[in-house]
C-alpha positions, -999 to +999 in steps of 0.1 A: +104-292+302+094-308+268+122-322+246+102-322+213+101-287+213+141-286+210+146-314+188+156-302+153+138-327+138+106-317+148+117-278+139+122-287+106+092-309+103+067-286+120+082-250+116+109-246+087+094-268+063+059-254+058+075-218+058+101-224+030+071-240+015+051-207+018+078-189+007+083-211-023+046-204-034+050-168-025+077-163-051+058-186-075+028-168-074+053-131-076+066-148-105+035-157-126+016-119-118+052-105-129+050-126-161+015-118-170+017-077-162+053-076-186+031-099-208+001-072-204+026-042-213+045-057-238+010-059-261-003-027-249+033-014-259+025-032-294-009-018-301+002+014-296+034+014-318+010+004-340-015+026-342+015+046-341+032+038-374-004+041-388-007+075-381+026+081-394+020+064-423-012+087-427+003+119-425+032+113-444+003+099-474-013+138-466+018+154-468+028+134-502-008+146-514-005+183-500+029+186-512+035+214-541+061+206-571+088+225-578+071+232-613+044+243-593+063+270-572+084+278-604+051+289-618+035+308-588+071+322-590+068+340-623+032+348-620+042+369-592+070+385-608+053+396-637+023+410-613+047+429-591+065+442-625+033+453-636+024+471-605+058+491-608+054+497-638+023+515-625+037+533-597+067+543-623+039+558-643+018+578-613+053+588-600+066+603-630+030+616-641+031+639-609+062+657-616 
């Protein structure tokens, strides 16, 4: 039977050495494609937050644009009032008309 196969010093020359090795450069490499995919979705998260806050910023410009004053709906208001006062006055006069 060989001895250099049970000396410990040729184990961890020949076997445990280039396998921690590997293992190191395993993790390195994990490591680095870990980096660069959080690195990846961290701008892709960017871009879209801002092309969200654009869009936001667009609609709330319509809506400012779009939006009606209260002078405005004060006026609609009345012009309504005074049309649907007209038009009782109207059925006040068929209805009393027909007696």
């Amino acid at each position: 039977m060989d001895h250099t196969l049970l000396d410990p010093g040729w184990w961890v020359t020949a076997i445990e050495l280039p396998v921690i090795g590997a293992m190191a450069l395993l993790l390195w490499r994990s490591r680095q494609e870990w980096d660069s995919r959080i690195d990846d979705l961290e701008r892709r998260f960017d871009l879209g937050l801002g092309q969200m806050r654009e869009a936001l910023a667009a609609y709330k410009l319509e809506v400012a644009k779009s939006y009606a004053t209260t002078g405005y709906l004060k006026d609609v208001e009345r012009r309504l009032t005074e049309h649907l006062v007209r038009i009782e006055a109207k059925l006040d006069a068929v209805q009393t008309g027909q007696r």
